[in-house]
C-alpha positions, 0 to 999 in steps of 0.5 A: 342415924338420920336426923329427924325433920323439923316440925312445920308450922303455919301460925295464923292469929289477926295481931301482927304482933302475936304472930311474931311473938310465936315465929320467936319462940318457934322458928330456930329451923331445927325443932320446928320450921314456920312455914306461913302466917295467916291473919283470919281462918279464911286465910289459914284455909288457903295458906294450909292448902298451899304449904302443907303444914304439920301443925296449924297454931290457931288463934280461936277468935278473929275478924273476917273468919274464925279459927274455930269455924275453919278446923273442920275445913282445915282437916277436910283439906289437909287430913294430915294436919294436927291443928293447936287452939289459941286462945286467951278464953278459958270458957268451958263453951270454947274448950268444948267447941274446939274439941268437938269440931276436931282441934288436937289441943288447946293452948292459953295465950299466957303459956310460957314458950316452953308450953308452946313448944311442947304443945305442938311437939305432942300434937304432931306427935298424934297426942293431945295437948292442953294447957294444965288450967283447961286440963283442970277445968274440964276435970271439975266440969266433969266431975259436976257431970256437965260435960257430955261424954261422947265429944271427949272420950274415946267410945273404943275403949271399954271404960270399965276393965280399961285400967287393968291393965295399968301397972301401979305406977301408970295407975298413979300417973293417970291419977295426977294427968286427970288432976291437971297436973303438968308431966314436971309436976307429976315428975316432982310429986313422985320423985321421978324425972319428967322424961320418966313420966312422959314415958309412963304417960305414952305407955299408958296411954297406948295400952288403953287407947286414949289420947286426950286429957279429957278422955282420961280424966273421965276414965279416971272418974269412971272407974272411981281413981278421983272423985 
């Protein structure tokens, strides 16, 4: 059985201290491997290029060129790049512009490194990721009807038949995921254990074809599942 290679990551945030917090958490070269730093979006562009990361840990807002400006770019260079949002902002305004420009996930800067690690682990692996207060706060937004739908849900998925065919249990899980909840929470709510319901999250999602919190949230508003 071969082993499975390690995650490379390019970590770009304008402190110093910040980029080496994050090396900390994430250098242990088994999970994951950081292979650059950058301190500006600028920066992050060209070092991308050069070592050809699996995932870009992207601070949100910084001097001398913005991660948010820099994603389209990042994913026009290096297609295959999956790219997590960093930022101490939880404004809705951020959230949105991140999705919209093409960002895999969204990370709060007071995540736990846990969090972390589980974020770039579900970004490179082709899901979403958000931090359970954003996943919280893009639900309220839409059920206030101020999100647009288009930039956070997948137009190939027919919202109205879609969750027929969910089983029960995937019913109930999607209902917690569009609540916020965390897989551990939901595990604890349903008495299951989290690789449980990480395997019922990844089945429903592939039946249904969306990959983001948000893009769930709103079928689960669609079809009348939380309101």
């Amino acid at each position: 059985m071969s082993e499975q290679s390690p995650i490379t990551v390019l970590v770009v945030d304008d402190h110093s201290v910040v980029r080496e917090g994050i090396r900390h958490v994430l250098d242990d070269g088994v999970r994951f491997v950081v292979v650059g730093e950058a301190s500006s979006g600028v920066e992050a562009i060209s070092a991308a290029v050069k070592v050809q990361p699996d995932v870009v840990v992207l601070d949100i807002s910084m001097p001398g060129g913005s991660g948010l400006h820099a994603v389209s770019e990042l994913l026009a260079k290096v297609p295959t790049v999956r790219i997590l949002m960093l930022s101490v902002h939880d404004d809705l305004e951020y959230i949105l512009e991140s999705v919209r420009a093409g960002a895999h996930g969204y990370l709060r800067k007071d995540s736990t490194p846990a969090e972390l690690r589980d974020a770039v682990t579900t970004v490179r692996s082709g899901n979403a990721w958000f931090s359970p207060q954003v996943a919280r706060q893009l639900a309220e937004a839409l059920r206030g009807g101020n999100v647009p739908p288009e930039p956070v849900v997948d137009r190939t998925v027919k919202l109205p038949s879609a969750v027929d065919v969910l089983t029960g249990r995937e019913r109930e899980i999607l209902i917690h995921i569009a609540e916020g909840k965390t897989n551990k929470e939901i595990g604890a709510v349903l008495g299951i254990s989290t690789r449980t319901v990480e395997a019922h999250r990844d089945s429903l999602m592939r039946k249904i074809g969306i990959r983001t919190v948000a893009g769930l949230t709103r079928l689960a508003l669609e079809q009348g599942l939380i309101g």
